[in-house]
C-alpha positions in Angstrom: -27.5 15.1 2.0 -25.2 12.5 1.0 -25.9 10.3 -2.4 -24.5 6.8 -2.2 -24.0 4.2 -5.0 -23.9 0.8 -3.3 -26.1 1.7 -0.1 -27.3 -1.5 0.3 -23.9 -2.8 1.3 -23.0 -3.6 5.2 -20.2 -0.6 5.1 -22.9 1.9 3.4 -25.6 0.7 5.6 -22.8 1.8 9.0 -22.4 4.5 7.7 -26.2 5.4 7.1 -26.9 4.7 10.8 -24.1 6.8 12.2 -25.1 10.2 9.9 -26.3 13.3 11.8 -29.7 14.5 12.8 -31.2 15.5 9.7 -28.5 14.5 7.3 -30.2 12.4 4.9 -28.7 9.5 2.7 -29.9 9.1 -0.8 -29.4 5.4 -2.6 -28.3 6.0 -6.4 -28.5 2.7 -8.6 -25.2 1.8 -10.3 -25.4 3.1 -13.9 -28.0 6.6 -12.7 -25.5 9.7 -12.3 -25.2 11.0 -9.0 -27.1 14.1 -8.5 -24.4 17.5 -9.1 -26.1 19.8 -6.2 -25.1 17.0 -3.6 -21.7 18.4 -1.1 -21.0 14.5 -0.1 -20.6 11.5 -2.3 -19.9 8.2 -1.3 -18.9 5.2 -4.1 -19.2 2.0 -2.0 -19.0 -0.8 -5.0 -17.4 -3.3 -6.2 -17.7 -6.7 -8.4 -15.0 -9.5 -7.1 -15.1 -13.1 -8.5 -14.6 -16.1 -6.9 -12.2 -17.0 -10.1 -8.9 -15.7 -11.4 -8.6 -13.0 -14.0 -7.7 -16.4 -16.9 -10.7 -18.4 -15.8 -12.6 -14.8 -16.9 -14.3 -13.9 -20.3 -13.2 -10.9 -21.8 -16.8 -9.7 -21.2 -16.1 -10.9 -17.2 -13.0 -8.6 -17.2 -14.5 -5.8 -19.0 -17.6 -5.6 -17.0 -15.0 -5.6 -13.6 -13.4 -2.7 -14.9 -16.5 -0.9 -15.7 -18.1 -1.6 -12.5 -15.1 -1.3 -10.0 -13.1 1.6 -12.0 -14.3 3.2 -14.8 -18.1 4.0 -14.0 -16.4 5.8 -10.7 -13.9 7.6 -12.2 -16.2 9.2 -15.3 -19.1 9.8 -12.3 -15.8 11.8 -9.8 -14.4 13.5 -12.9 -18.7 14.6 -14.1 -19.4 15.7 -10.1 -16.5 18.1 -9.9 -16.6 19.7 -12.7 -20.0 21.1 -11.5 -19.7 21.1 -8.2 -17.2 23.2 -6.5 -18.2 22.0 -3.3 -18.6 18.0 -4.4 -16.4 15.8 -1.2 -16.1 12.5 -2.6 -15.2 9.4 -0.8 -14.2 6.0 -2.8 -13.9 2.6 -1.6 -10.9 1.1 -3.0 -9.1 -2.1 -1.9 -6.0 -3.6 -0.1 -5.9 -5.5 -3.3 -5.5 -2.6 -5.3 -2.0 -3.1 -3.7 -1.1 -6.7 -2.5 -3.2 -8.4 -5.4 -6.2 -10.8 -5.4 -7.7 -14.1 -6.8 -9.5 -11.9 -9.1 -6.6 -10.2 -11.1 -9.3 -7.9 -13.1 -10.6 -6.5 -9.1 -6.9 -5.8 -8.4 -6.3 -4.3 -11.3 -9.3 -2.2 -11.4 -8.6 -1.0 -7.7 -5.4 -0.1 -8.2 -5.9 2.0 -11.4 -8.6 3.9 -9.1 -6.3 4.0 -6.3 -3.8 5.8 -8.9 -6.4 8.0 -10.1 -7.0 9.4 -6.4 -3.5 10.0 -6.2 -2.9 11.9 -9.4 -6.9 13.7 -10.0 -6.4 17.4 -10.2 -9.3 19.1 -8.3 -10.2 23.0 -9.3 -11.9 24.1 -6.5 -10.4 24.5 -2.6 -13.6 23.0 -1.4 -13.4 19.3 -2.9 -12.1 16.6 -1.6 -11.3 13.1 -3.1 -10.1 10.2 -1.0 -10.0 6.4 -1.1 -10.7 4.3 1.8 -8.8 1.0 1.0 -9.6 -2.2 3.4 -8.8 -5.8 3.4 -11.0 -8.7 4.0 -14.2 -6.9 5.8 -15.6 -10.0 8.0 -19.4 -8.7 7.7 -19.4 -8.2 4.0 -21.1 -9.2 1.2 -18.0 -9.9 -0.9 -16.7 -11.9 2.2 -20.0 -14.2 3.3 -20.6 -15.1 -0.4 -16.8 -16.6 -0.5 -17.0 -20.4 -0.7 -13.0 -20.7 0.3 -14.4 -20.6 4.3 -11.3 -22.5 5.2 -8.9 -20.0 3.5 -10.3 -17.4 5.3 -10.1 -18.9 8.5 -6.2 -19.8 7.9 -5.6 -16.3 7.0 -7.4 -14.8 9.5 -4.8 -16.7 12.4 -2.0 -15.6 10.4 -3.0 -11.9 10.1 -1.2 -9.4 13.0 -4.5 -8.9 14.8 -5.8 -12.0 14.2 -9.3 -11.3 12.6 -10.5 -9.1 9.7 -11.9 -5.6 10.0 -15.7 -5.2 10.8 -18.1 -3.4 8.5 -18.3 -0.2 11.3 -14.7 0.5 11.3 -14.6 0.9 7.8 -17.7 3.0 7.7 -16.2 5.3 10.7 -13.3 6.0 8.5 -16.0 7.0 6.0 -17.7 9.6 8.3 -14.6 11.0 9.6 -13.0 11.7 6.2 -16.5 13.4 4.8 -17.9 14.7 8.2 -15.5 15.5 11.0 -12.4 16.1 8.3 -12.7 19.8 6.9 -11.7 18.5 3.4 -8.1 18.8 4.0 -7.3 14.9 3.7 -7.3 14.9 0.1 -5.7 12.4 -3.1 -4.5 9.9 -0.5 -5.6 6.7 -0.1 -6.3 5.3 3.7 -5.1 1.7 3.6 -7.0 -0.5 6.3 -4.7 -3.4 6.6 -4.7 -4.2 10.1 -0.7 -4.1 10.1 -0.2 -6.9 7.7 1.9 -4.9 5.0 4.8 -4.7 8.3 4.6 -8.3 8.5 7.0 -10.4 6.1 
């Protein structure tokens, strides 16, 4: 079984449709802990605002960090410490690196991103990793973005001259917790499309 928190999301819902025979996905609400005797975890969530980090209440800021850092890391940190088998896959964000409209979402992402990297595991069975995309065309975050025109514009002047689809990322997913034997581990998978190589 695999638990996921955010399974109603386009990349989740991918990823649902591609699982084994008999492998069963399990839909946790955000704020309910994960269950501990679960091998695969899956943390597809996030909270981005169509305003900058100054146009934000400190309640707006604090509730991004919560939601896209903190509430994962103290979930990771809970699931390994009683599971020596727990293989957990986060959903970061190119933003984490490059930036965003939303400062608090960039900033949240890149402190998980950094917590990936550095998260001692105790057991040779887990695995953490963080699958980082850009702008996923099909995505929740993306279709409720009002700047359509800015999308388009950038979408002509990225390398490959559209924006990832909702089954690549979720086939990154599946290979890094399925057909990966736990060995790709504290490293984050940036899906950029080529556009950090492009000045």
């Amino acid at each position: 079984m695999i638990a996921i928190r955010g399974a109603a999301s386009s990349i989740a819902q991918q990823l649902i449709a591609m699982l084994p025979d008999g492998e069963r996905a399990e839909a946790i609400p955000r704020g309910a802990s994960m269950p501990v005797s679960v091998e695969r975890y899956f943390f597809c969530v996030g909270l981005l605002r169509s305003k900058s980090m100054a146009d934000q209440t400190e309640d707006e800021i604090a509730e991004s960090m919560v939601a896209n850092y903190s509430q994962v890391v103290f979930e990771c940190d809970r699931l390994f410490s009683a599971n020596a088998c727990a293989r957990i896959c986060v959903m970061g964000s190119e933003s984490g690196f490059t930036g965003s409209f939303d400062g608090s979402y960039a900033l949240a992402k890149e402190r998980l991103h950094k917590y990936v990297e550095t998260k001692r595991l105790q057991y040779p069975a887990q695995q953490l990793v963080c699958v980082a995309p850009s702008i996923v065309l099909d995505s929740g975050m993306t279709s409720r973005r009002a700047d359509t025109e800015g999308l388009e514009r950038r979408r002509w002047a990225h390398p490959k001259r559209r924006y990832l689809a909702a089954m690549e990322v979720a086939k990154m997913v599946y290979h890094l917790l399925y057909v990966d034997r736990g060995y790709t581990t504290g490293t984050i998978i940036r899906m950029h499309g080529g556009t950090a190589a492009w000045a």
